[in-house]
C-alpha positions as CSV (number, residue, x, y, z in Angstrom):
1,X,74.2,129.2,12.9
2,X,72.3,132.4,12.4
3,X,69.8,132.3,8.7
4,X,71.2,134.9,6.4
5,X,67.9,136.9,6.2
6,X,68.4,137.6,2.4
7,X,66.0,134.0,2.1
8,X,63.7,135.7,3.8
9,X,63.4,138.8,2.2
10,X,63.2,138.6,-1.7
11,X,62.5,140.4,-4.7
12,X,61.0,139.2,-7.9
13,X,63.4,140.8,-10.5
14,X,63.3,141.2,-14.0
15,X,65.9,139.9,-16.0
16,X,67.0,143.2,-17.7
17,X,68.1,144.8,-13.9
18,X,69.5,141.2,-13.2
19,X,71.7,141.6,-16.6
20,X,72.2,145.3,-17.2
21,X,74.2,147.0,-19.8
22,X,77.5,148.7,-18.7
23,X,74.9,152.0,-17.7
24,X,71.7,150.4,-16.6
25,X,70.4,149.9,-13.3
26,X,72.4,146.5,-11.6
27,X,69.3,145.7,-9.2
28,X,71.3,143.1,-7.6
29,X,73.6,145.2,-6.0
30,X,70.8,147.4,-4.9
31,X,69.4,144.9,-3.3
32,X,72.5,143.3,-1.5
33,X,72.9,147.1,0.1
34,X,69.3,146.3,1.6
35,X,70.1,142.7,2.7
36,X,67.3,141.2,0.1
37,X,68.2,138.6,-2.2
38,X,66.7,138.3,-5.7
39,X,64.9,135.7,-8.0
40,X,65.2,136.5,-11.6
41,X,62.1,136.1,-14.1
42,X,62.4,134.6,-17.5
43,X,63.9,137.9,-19.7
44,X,61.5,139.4,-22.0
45,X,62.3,137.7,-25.5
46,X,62.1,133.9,-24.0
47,X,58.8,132.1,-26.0
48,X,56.0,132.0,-23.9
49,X,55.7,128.5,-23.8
50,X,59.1,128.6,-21.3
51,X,58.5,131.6,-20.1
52,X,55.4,129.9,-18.7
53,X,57.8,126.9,-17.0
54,X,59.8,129.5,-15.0
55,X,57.6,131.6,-13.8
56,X,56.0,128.3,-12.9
57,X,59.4,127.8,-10.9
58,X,59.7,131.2,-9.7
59,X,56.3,131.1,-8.1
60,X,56.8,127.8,-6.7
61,X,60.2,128.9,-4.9
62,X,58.8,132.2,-3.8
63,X,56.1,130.2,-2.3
64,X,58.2,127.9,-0.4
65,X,60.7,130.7,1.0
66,X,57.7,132.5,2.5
67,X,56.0,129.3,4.0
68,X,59.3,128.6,6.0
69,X,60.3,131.7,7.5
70,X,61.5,131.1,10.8
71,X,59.0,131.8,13.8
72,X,60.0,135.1,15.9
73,X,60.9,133.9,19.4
74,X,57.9,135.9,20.5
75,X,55.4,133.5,19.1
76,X,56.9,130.7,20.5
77,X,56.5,132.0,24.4
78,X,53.4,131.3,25.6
């Protein structure tokens, strides 16, 4: 089974272009054109107490999908 390469390649979003009004800018279909998939922050009016939490959870997540990226095949032959 291949990896869909949007885990791979992501893009921190904010939540106004992950909830835009009927004229804004819909950054998640933007980004499904270019294959990228999308992690939303916390939206600008959350208290900054929780705020705090998910970017806490954002970061950690970010983290991990970049530590497990597949290897390229070329750095596996010797």
């Amino acid at each position: 089974m291949k990896p869909d390469e949007r885990s791979f390649r992501i893009a921190l979003v904010a939540d106004r272009y992950v909830n835009p009004p009927p004229d804004g800018l819909d950054a998640l279909a933007v980004l499904a054109t270019a294959d990228w998939g999308a992690m939303q922050l916390p939206a600008d009016d959350y208290p900054a107490d929780i705020a705090a939490r998910v970017l806490a959870e954002v970061t950690e997540q970010a983290f991990l999908t970049r530590s497990c990226r597949p290897m390229p095949r070329s750095c596996l032959t010797s």
